[in-house]
N, C-alpha and C positions, 0 to 999 in steps of 0.2 A: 304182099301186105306190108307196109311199113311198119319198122318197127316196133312205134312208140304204141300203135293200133294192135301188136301180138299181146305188149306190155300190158296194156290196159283192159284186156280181155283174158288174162294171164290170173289180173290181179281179182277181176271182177271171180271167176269159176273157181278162186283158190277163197273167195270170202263167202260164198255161197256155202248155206248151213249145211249139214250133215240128214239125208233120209230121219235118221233118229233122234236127232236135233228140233228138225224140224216139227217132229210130231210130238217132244216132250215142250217145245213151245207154244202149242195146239193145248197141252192139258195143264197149261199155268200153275206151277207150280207154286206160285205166292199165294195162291188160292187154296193149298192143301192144307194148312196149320187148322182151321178150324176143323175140319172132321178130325182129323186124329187127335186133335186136345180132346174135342167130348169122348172120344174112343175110349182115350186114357182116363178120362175121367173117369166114364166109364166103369172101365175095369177096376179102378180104383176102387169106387163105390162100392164095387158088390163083396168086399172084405174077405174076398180071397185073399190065401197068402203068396203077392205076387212074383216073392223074390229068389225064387228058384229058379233055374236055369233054364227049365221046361215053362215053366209062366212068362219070364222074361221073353220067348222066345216065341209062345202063342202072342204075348202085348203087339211086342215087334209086328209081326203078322199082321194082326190085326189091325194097327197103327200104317201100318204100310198099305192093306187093302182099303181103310176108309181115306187116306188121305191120295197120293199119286193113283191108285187105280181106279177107285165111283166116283171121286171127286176130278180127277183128268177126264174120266169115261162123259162127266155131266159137261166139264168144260170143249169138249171136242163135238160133241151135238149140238152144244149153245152156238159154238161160232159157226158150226154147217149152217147150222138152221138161220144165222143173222146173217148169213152172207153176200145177201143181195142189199141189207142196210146198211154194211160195214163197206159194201161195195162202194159206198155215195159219202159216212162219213169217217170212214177211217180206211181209205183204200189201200194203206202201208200192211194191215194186218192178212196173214202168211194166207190166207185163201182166198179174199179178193185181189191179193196181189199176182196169186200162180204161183209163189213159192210152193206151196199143199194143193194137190190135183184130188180132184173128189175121188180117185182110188184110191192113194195113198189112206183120207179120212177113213174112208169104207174098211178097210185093212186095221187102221188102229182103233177103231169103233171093235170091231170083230177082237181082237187081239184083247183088248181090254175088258171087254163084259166077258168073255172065257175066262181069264185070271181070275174076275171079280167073282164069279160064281164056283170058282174053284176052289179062291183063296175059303171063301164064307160056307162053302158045305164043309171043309175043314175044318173049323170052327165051331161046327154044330148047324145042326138043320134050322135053327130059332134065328140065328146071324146069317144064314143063307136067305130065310125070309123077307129081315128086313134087308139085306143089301139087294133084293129084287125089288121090293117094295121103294128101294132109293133109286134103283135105277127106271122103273115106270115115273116116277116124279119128275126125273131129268128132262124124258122123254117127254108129259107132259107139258111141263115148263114153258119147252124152246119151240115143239115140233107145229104147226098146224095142223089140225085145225082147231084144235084148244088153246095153245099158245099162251099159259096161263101167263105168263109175263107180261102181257100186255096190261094187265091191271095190277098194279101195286099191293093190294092187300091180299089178293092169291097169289100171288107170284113170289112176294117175298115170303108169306107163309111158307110154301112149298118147299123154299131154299134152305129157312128159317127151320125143318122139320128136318129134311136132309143133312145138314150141315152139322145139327148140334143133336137133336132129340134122338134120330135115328142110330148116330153111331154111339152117341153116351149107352141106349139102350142094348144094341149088340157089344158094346165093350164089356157092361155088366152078364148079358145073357151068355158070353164066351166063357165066363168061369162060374156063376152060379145064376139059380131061380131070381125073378125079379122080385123086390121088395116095391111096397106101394109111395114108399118113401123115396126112393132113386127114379122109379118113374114119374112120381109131381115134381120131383126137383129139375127133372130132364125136359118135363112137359114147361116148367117156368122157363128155363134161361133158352127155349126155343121160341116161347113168347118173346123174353127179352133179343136175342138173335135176329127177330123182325126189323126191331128197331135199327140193329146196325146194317141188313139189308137196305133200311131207307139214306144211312149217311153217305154209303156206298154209293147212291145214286144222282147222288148232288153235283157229280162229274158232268153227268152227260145231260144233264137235264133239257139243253135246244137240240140233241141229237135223235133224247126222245119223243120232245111234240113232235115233232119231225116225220117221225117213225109212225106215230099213234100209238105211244106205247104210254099209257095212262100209268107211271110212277108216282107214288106218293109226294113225293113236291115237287111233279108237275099238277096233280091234282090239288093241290093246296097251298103250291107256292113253294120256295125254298125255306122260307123263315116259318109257314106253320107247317112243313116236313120235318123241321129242325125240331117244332115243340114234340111234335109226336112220335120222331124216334124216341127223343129222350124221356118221356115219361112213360113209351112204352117200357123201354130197358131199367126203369128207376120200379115202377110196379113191379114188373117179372122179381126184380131182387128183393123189394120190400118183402112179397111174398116168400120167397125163401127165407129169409130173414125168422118171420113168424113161423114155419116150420119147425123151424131148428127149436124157438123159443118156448111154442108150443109142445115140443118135444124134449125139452130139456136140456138142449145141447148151449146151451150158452156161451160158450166158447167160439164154434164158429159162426153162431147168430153175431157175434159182437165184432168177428175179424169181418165178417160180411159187409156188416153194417159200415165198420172202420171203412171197408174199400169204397163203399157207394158214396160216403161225405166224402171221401178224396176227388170220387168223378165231377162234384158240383162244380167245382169253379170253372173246369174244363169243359161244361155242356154248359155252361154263362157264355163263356169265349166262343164257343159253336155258333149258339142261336142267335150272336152279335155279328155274325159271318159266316152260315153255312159253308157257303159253298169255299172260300176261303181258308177256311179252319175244320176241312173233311178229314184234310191227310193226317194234320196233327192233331185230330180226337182217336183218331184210328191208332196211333203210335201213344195217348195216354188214357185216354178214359176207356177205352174199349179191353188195353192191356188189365185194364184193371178188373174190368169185367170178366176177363177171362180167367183170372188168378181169384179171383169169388168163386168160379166154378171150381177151379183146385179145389180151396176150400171148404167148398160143398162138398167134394166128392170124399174126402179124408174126412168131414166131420159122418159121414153116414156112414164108416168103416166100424 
């Protein structure tokens, strides 16, 4: 074999990713920050005292099982299950390419829902629930013959409940009883969570007609997808907003309020450019959204 041909095939097996690499690339871990915020918020919420060494270290756990392990566990079924779409429009990613052999998934599927239900009977039998009741969602989500992603208003519900409602609710149920107040405040910003499930989708929008996958602005367009994340995610927080006001909290009804006039200019600039201005609503008006949740979660302490 000539040289230059050892060389080149030297350099190709020494860049090729790692078994465990390859499978923490499978559970996207850009995609973890939201479960483990609501977690924390969570736990926040339920006005435990969290800063003993023993709580810090339940949070941690917790924070760690909602975000890398049901939220990896959902990302590794989503892309089994696309991978005859991904096959035609994104054929670089790790399983239609053959980098991830359907054993390898089958193995970090199994490896992962174990942790997950391990991590959460730990936790208490009420967060062992709902982390089963997130991982049936997954499964419905992506798998056939339900396939709830096919339709935008199920689909991102389901994520929308996953992502933020489910772990806010086990964050709080891992250190005390629910209050009716942390679960309508849990139950809003997963309404509002919808809406950024739709901004999310303004990427792929010809990959989904394509597909048949009926997303919110492929059903309505990109610019009335843009109206409708955004007023869904402006109502979720109004409503919180009146909560707190309703309840007396003033304080963080008015930091609340403060965040959602700062999102306005940024959901102007959206709806003037969906799809153009998805990435940078994600890095401002959504950061914002998300530190409302703080907010919420320490004013209900």
């Amino acid at each position: 074999m000539p040289e230059s041909s050892v060389s080149t095939s030297s350099m190709t097996v020494s860049r090729r990713p790692s078994v465990l690499a390859r499978s923490v690339g499978l559970m996207k871990p850009v995609t973890w920050f939201a479960p483990a915020w609501a977690f924390l918020c969570g736990a926040i919420a339920s006005g435990a005292p969290l800063w003993s060494l023993q709580h810090l270290g339940l949070m941690a756990l917790g924070i760690f099982l909602a975000g890398p392990i049901v939220c990896g566990l959902s990302q590794v079924i989503n892309d089994y299950c696309d991978r005859d779409v991904d096959a035609i429009n994104e054929p670089q990613r790790l399983i239609p390419s053959g980098l991830v052999s359907n054993k390898q998934v089958f193995i970090t599927i199994g490896i992962l829902a174990a942790l997950a239900l391990g991590i959460a009977w730990f936790l208490g039998e009420k967060v062992a629930l709902l982390t089963a009741i997130g991982m049936v969602l997954a499964v419905i989500y992506s798998a056939h013959p339900v396939r709830a992603k096919r339709n935008g208003w199920i689909g991102n519900a389901l994520v929308a409940i996953s992502y933020e409602g489910l772990p806010w609710l086990a964050g709080h149920l891992a250190f005390a009883d629910m209050m009716w107040v942390s679960f309508s405040v849990a139950a809003l910003y997963s309404v509002g969570a919808h809406g950024i499930m739709t901004i999310n989708d303004f990427k792929s929008t010809e990959g989904d007609k394509a597909a048949g996958i009926k997303t919110i602005p492929v059903m309505y367009g990109v610019w009335g997808g843009a109206w409708i994340a955004v007023l869904t995610m402006n109502t979720s927080q109004l409503f919180v907003i009146m909560i707190f006001a309703a309840w007396g909290r003033w304080v963080p009804a008015a930091i609340i309020a403060g965040l959602l006039l700062l999102q306005l200019p940024f959901q102007a600039r959206l709806i003037r450019d969906p799809k153009g201005q998805a990435v940078f609503y994600n890095a401002t008006g959504i950061l914002l959204f998300v530190l409302g949740m703080l907010v919420a979660a320490i004013g209900l302490r």
